[in-house]
TORBA-890167 format. One record per residue: residue in three letters; x, y, z of N, C-alpha, C in turn. Coordinates in Angstrom, 3 decimals. Layout:
# TORBA-890167
+-----+----------+----------+----------+----------+----------+----------+----------+----------+----------+
:   r :   n.east :  n.north :     n.up :  ca.east : ca.north :    ca.up :   c.east :  c.north :     c.up :
+-----+----------+----------+----------+----------+----------+----------+----------+----------+----------+
: ala :        X :        Y :        Z :        X :        Y :        Z :        X :        Y :        Z :
...
+-----+----------+----------+----------+----------+----------+----------+----------+----------+----------+
***
This chain:
# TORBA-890167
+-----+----------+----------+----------+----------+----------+----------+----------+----------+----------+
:   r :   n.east :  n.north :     n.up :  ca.east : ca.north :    ca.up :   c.east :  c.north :     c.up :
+-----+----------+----------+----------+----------+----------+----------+----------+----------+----------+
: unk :    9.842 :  -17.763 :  -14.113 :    9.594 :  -17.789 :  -12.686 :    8.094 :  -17.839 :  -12.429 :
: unk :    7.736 :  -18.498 :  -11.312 :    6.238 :  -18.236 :  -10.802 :    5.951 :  -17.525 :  -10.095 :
: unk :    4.832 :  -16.888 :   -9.026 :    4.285 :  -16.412 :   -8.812 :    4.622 :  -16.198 :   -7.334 :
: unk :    5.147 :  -17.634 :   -7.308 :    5.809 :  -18.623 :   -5.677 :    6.914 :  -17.604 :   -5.791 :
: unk :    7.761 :  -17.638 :   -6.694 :    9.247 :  -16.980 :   -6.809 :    9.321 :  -15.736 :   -6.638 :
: unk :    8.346 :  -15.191 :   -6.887 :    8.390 :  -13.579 :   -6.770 :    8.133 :  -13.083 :   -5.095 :
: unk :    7.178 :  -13.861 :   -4.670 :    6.878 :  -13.598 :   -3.441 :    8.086 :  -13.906 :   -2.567 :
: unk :    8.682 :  -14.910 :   -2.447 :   10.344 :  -15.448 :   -2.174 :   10.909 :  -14.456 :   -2.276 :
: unk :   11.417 :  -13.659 :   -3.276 :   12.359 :  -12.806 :   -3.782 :   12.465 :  -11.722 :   -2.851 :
: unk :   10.880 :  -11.042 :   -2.187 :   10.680 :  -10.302 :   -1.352 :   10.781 :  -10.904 :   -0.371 :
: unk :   10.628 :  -11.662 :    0.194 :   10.613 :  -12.629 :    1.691 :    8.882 :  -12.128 :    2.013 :
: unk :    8.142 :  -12.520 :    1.480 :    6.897 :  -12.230 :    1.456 :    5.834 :  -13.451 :    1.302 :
: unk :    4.525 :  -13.861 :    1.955 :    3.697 :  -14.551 :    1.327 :    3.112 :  -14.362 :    0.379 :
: unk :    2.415 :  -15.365 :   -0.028 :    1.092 :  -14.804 :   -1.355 :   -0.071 :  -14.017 :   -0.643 :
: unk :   -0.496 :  -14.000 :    0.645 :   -1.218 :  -13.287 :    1.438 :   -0.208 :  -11.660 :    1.421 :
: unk :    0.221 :  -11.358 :    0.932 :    0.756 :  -10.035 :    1.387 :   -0.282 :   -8.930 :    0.735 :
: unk :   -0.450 :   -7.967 :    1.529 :   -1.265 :   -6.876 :    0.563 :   -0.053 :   -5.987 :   -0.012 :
: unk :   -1.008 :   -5.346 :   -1.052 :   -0.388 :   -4.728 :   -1.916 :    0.529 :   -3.432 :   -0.600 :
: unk :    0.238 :   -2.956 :   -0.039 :    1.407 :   -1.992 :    0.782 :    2.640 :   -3.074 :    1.181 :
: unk :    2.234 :   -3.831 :    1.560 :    3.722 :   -4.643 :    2.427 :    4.413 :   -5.277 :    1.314 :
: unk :    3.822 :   -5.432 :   -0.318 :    4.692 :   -5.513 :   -1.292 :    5.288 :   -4.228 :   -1.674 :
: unk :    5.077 :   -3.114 :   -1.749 :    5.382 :   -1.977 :   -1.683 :    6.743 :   -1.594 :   -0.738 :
: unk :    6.271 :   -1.690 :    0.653 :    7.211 :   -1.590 :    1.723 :    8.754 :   -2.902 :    1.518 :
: unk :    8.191 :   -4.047 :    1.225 :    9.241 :   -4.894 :    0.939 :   10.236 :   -4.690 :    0.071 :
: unk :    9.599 :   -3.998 :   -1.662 :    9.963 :   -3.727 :   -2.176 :   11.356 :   -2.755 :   -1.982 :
: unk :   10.570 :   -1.616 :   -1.419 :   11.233 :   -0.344 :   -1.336 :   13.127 :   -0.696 :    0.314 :
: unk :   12.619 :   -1.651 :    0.649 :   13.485 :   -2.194 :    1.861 :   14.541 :   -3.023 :    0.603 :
: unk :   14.074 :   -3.730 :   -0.071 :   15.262 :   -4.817 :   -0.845 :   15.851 :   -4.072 :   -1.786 :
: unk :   15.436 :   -2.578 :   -2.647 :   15.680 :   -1.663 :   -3.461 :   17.267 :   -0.993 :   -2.345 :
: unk :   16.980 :   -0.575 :   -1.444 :   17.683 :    0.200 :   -0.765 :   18.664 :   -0.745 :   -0.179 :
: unk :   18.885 :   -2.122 :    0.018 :   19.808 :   -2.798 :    0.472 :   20.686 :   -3.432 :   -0.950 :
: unk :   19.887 :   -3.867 :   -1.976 :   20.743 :   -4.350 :   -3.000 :   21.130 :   -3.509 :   -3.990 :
: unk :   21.060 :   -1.808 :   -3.722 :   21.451 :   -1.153 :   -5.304 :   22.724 :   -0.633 :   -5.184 :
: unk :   23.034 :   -1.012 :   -6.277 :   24.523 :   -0.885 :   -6.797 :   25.407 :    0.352 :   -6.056 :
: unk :   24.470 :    1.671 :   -6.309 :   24.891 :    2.576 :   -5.057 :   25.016 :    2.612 :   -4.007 :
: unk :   24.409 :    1.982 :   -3.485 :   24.833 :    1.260 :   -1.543 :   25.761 :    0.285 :   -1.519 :
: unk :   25.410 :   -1.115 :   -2.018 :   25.751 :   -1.729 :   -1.782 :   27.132 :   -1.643 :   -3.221 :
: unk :   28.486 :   -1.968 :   -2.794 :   29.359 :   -2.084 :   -3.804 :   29.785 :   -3.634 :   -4.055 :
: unk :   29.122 :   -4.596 :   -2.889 :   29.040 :   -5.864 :   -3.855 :   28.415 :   -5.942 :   -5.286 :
: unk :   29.352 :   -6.756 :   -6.457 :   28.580 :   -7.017 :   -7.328 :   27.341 :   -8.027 :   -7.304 :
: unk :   27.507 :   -9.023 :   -6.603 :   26.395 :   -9.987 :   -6.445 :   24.492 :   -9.412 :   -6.274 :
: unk :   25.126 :   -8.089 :   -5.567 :   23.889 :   -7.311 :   -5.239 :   23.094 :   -6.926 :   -6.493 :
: unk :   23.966 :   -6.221 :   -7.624 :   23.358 :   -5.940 :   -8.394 :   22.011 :   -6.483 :   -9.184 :
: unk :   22.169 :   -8.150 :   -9.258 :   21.516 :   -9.228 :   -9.762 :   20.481 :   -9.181 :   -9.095 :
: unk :   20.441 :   -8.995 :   -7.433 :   19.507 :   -9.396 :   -6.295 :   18.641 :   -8.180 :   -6.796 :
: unk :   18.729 :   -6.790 :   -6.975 :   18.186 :   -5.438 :   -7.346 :   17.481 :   -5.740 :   -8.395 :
: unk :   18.079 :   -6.161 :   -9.314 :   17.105 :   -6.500 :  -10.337 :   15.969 :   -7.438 :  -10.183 :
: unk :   16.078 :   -8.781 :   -9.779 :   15.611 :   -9.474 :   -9.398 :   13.746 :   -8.935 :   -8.157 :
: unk :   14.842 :   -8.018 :   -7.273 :   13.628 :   -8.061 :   -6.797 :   13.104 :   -6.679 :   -7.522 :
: unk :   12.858 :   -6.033 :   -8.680 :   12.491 :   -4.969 :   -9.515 :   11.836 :   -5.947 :  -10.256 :
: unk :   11.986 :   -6.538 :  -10.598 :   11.535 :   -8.017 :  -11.962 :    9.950 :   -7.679 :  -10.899 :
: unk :   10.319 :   -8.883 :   -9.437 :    9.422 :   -9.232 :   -8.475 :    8.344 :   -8.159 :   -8.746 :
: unk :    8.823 :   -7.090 :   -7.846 :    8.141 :   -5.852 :   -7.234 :    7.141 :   -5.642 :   -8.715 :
: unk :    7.411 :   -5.451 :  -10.505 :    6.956 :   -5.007 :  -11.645 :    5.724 :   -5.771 :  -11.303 :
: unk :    5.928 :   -7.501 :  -11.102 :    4.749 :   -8.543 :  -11.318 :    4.146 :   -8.576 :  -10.370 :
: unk :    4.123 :   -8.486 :   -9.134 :    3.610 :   -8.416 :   -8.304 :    2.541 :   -7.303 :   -8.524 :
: unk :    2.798 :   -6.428 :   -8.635 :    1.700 :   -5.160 :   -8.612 :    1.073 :   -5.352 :  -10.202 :
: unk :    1.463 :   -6.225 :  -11.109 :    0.539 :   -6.131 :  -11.835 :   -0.346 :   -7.255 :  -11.601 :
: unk :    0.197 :   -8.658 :  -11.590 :   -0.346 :   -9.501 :  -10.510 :   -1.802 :   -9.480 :   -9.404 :
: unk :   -1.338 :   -8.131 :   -8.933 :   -2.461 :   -7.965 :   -7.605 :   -3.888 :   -7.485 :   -8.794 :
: unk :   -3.553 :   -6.948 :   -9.742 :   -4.207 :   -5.620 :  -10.504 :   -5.072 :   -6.183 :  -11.760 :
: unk :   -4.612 :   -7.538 :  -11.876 :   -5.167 :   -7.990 :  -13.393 :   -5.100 :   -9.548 :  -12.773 :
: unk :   -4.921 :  -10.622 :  -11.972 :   -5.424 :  -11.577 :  -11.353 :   -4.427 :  -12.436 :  -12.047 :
: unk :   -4.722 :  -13.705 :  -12.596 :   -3.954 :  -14.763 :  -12.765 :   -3.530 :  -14.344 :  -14.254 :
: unk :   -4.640 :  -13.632 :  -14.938 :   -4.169 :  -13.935 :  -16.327 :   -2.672 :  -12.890 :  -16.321 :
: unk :   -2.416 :  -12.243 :  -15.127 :   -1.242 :  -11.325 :  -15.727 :   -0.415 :  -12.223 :  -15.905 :
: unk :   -0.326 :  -13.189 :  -15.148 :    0.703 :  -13.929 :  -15.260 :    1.395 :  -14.790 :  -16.766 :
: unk :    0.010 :  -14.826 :  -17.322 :    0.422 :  -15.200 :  -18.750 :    0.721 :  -13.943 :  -19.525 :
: unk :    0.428 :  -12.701 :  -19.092 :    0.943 :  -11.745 :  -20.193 :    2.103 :  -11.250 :  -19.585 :
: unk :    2.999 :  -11.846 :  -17.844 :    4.391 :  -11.196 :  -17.471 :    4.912 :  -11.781 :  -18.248 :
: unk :    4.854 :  -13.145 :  -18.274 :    6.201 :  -14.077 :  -19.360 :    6.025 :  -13.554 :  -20.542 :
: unk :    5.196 :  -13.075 :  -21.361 :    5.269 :  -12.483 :  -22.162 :    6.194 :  -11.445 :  -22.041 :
: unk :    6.282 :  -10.394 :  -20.758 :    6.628 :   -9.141 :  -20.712 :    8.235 :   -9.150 :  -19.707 :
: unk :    8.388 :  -10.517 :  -19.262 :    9.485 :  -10.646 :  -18.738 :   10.346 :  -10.068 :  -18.903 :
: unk :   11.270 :  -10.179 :  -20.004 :   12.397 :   -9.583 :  -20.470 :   12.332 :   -7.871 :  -20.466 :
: unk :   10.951 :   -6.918 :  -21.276 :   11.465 :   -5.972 :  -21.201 :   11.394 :   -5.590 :  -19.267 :
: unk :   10.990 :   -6.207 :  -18.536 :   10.959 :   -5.895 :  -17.250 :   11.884 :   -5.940 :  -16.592 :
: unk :   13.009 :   -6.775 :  -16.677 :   14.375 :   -6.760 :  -16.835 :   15.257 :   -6.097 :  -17.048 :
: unk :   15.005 :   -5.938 :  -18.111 :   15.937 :   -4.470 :  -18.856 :   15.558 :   -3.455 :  -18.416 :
: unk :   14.248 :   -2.915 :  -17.887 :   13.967 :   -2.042 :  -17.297 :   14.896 :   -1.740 :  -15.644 :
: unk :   14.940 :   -3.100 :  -15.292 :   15.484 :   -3.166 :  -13.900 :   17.269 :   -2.926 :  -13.982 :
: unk :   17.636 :   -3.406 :  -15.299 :   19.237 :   -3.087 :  -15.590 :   19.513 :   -1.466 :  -15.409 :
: unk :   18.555 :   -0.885 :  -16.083 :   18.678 :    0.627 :  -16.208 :   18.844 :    1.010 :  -14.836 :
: unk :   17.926 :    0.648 :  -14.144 :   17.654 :    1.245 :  -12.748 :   19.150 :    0.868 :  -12.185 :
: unk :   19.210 :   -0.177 :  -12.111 :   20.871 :   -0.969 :  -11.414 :   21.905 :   -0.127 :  -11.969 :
: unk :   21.688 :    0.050 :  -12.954 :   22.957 :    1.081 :  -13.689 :   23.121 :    2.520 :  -13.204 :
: unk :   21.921 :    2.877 :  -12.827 :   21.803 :    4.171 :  -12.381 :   22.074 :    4.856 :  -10.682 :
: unk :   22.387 :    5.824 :  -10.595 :   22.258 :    6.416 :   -9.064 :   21.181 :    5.791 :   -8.162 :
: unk :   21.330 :    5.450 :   -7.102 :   20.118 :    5.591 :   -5.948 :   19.466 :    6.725 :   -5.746 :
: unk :   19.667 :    8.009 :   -5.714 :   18.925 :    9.322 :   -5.859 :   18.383 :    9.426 :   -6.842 :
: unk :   18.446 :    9.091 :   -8.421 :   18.011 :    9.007 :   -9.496 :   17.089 :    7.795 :   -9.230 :
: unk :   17.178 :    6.811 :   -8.470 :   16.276 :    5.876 :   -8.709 :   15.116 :    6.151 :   -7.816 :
: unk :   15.744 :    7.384 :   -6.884 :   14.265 :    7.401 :   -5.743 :   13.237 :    8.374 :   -6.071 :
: unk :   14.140 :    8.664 :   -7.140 :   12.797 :    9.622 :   -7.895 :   12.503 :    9.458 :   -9.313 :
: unk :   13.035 :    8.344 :   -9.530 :   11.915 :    7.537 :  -10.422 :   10.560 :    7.230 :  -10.539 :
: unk :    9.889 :    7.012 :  -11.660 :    8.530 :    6.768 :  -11.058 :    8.119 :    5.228 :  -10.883 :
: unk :    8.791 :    4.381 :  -11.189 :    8.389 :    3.172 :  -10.197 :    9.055 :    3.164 :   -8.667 :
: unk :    9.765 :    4.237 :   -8.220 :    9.699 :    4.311 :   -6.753 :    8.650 :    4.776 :   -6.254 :
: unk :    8.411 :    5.892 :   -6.994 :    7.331 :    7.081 :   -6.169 :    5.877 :    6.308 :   -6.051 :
: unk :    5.563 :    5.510 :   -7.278 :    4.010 :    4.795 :   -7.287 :    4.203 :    3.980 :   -5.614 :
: unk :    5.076 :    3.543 :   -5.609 :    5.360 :    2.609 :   -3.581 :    4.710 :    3.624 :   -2.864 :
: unk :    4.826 :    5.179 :   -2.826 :    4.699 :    6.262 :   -2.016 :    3.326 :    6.770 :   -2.251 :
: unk :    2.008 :    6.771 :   -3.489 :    1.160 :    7.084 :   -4.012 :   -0.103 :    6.699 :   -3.613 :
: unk :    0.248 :    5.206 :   -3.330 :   -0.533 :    4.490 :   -2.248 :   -0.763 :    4.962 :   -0.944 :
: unk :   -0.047 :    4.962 :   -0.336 :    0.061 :    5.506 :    1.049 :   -0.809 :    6.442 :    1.304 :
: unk :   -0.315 :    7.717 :    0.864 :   -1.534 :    8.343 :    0.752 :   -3.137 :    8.415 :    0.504 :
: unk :   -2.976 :    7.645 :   -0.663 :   -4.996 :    7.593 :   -1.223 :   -5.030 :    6.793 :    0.053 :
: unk :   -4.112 :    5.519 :    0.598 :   -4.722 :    4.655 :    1.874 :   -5.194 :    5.636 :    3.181 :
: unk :   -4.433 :    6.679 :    3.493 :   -4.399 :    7.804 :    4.435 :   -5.680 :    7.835 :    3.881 :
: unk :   -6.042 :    8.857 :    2.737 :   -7.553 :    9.431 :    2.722 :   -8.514 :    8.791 :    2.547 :
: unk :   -8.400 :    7.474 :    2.101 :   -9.864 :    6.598 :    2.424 :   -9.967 :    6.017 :    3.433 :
: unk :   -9.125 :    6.083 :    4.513 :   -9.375 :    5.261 :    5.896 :   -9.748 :    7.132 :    6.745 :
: unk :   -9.402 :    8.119 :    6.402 :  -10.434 :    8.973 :    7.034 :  -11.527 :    9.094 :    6.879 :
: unk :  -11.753 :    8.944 :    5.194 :  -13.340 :    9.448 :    4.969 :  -14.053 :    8.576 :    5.036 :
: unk :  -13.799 :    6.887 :    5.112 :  -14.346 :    5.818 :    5.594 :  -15.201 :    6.483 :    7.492 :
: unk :  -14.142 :    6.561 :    8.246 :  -14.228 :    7.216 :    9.591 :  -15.140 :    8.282 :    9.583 :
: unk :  -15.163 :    8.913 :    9.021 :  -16.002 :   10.567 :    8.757 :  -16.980 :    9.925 :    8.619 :
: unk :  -17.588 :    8.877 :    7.591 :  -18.598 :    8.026 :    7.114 :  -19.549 :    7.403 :    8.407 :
: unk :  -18.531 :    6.526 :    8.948 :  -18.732 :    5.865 :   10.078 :  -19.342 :    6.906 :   11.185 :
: unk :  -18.770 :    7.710 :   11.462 :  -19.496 :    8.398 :   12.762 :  -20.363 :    9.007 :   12.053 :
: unk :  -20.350 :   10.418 :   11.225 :  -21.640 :   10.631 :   10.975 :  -22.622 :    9.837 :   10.241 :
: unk :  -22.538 :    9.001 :    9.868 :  -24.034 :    8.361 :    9.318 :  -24.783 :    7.497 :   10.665 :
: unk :  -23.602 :    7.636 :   12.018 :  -24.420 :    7.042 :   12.657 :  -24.748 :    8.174 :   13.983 :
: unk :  -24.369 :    9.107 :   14.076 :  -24.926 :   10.401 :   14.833 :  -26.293 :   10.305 :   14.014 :
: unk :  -26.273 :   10.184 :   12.705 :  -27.452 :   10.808 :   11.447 :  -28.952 :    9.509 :   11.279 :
: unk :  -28.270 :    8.839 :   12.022 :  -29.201 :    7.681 :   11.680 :  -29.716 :    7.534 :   13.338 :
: unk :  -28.772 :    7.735 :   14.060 :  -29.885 :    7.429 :   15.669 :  -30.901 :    8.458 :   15.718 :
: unk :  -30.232 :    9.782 :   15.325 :  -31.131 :   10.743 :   15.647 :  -32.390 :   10.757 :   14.609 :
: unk :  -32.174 :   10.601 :   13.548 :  -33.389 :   10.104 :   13.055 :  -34.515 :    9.326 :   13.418 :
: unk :  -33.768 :    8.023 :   13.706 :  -34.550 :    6.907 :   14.322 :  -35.422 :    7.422 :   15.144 :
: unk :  -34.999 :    8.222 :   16.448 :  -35.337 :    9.086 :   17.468 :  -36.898 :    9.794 :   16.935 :
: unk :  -36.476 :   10.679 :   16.034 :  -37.590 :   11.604 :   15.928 :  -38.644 :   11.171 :   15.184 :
: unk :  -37.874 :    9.924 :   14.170 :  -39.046 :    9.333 :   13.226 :  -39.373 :    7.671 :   13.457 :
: unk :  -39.764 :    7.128 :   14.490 :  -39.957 :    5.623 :   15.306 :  -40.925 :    5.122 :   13.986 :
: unk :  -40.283 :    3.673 :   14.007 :  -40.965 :    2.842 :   12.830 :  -41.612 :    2.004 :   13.899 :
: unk :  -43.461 :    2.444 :   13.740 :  -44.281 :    1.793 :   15.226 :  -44.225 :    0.010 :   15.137 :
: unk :  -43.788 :   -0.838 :   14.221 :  -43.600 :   -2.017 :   15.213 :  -42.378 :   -2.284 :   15.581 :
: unk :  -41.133 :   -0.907 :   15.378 :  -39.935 :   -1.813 :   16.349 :  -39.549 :   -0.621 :   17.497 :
: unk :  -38.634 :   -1.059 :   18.469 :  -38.466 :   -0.557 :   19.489 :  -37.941 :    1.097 :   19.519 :
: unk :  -37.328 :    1.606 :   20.077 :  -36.234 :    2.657 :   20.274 :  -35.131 :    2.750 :   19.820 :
: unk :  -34.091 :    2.815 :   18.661 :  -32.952 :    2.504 :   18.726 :  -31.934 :    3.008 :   20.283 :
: unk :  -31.106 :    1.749 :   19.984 :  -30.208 :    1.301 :   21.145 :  -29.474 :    2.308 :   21.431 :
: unk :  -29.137 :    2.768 :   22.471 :  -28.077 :    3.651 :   22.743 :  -26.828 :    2.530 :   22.995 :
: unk :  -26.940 :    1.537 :   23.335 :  -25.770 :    0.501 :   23.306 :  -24.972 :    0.260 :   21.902 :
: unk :  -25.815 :   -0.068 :   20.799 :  -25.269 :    0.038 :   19.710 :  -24.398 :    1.409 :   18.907 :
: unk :  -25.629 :    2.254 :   19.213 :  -24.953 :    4.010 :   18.943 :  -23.676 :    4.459 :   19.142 :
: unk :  -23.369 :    3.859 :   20.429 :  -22.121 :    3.838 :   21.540 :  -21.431 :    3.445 :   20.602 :
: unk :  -21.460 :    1.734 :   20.844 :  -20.566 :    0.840 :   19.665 :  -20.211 :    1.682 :   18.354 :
: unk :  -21.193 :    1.931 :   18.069 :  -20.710 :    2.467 :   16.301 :  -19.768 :    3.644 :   16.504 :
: unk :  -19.972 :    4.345 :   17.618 :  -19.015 :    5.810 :   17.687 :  -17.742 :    5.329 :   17.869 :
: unk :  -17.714 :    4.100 :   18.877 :  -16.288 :    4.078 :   19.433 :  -15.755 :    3.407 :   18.291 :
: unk :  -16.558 :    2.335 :   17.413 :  -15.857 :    2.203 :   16.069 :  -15.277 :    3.289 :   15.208 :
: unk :  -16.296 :    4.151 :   14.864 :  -15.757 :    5.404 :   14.262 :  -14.301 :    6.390 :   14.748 :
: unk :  -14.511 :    6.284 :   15.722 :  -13.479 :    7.338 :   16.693 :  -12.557 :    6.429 :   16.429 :
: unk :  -12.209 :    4.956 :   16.665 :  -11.051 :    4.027 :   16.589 :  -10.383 :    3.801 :   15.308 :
: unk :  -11.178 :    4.431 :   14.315 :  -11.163 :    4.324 :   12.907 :  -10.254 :    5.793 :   12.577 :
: unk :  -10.903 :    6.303 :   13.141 :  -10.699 :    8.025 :   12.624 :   -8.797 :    8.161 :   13.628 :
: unk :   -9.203 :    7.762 :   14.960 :   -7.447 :    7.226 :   15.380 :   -6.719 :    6.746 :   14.913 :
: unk :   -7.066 :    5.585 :   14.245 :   -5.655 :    5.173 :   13.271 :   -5.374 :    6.090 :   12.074 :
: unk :   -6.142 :    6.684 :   11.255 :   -6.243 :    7.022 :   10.263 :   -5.464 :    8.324 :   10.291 :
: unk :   -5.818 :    9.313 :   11.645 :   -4.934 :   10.314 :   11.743 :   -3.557 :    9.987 :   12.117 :
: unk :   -3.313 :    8.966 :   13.103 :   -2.014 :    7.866 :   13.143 :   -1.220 :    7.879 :   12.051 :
: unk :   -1.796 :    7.585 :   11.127 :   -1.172 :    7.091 :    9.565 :   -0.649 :    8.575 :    8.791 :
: unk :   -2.030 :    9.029 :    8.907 :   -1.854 :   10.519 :    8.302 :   -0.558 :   11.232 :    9.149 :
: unk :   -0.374 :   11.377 :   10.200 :    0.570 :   11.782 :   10.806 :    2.021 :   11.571 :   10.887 :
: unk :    1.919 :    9.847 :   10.006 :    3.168 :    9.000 :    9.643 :    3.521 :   10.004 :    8.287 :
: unk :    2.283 :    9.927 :    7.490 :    2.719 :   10.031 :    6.389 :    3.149 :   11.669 :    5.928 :
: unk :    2.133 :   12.158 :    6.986 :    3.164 :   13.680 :    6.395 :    4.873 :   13.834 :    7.132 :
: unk :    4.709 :   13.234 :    8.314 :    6.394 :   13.343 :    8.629 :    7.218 :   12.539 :    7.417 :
: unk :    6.716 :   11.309 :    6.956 :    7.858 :   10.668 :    5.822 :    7.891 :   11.816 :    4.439 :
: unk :    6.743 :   12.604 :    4.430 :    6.591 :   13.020 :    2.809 :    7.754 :   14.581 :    3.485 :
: unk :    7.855 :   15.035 :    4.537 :    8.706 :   16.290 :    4.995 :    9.680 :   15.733 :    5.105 :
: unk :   10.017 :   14.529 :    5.386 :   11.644 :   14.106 :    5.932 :   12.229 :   14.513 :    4.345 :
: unk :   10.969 :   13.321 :    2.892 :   11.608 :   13.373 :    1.973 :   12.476 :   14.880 :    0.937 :
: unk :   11.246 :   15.849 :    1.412 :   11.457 :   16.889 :    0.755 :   12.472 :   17.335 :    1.176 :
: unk :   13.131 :   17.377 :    2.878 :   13.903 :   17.792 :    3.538 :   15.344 :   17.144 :    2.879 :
: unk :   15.520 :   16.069 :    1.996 :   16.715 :   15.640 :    1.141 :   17.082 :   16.281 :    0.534 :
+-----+----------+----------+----------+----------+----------+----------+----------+----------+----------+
***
């Protein structure tokens, strides 16, 4: 298979970032496994997109050449995905190629805060500087720009607690199983 095929498999582009292969993943896992679904046809589709989901993330992680070392690695990736198909859906959601889908999320949560944290204070830290220490051939720094950079920061630091707020309700729902 190519590279084209895997992305297919998920209903995904080659533009997808690594979360929405993640999220796709974890959506086609839960509709085609053998434990939900009691079509047999499904089973194949589960694997299939486990094959996907393996190359894809190595794919994103090691560039084109993974692709010459998946066909290499095809088959045991496969068999890896039989096991899973063979097995419980509760056993598979706490597997650890489920949980790595969930691992992300998080580090994404904490670097889009401390990105934000970044963003506003280095620029509280840098006007006020500017302020007290003027470089004599340029002007005043802008309070127009200052502005700008906060409301960037603050808009930054909003989504981020947004997310964070997603993500601790999904990580309590899970424990709550």
């Amino acid at each position: 298979m190519t590279p084209a095929d895997y992305y297919r498999i998920l209903d995904l582009t080659p533009a997808a970032s690594l979360n929405e292969i993640k999220q796709a993943y974890r959506q086609k896992a839960r509709l085609y496994h053998p434990d939900i679904s009691k079509d047999p046809a499904t089973q194949e589709l589960f694997i299939s997109a486990t094959e996907a989901y393996d190359f894809l993330i190595s794919y994103r992680k090691a560039g084109s050449q993974a692709f010459a070392d998946w066909q290499k690695q095809s088959e045991r990736a496969r068999r890896k995905a039989h096991t899973y198909a063979r097995g419980s859906y509760s056993a598979f959601k706490n597997s650890n190629l489920y949980k790595t889908t969930r691992i992300l999320n998080g580090a994404t949560v904490a670097f889009g805060f401390a990105i934000s944290l970044i963003i506003i204070s280095s620029t509280i830290i840098g006007y006020f500087y500017r302020l007290k220490h003027p470089i004599p051939e340029m002007e005043k720094p802008s309070i127009t720009v200052f502005i700008m950079l906060l409301i960037v920061g603050v808009v930054f630091l909003g989504v981020s607690l947004t997310f964070l707020a997603d993500h601790i309700k999904s990580s309590a729902k899970r424990k709550m199983k």
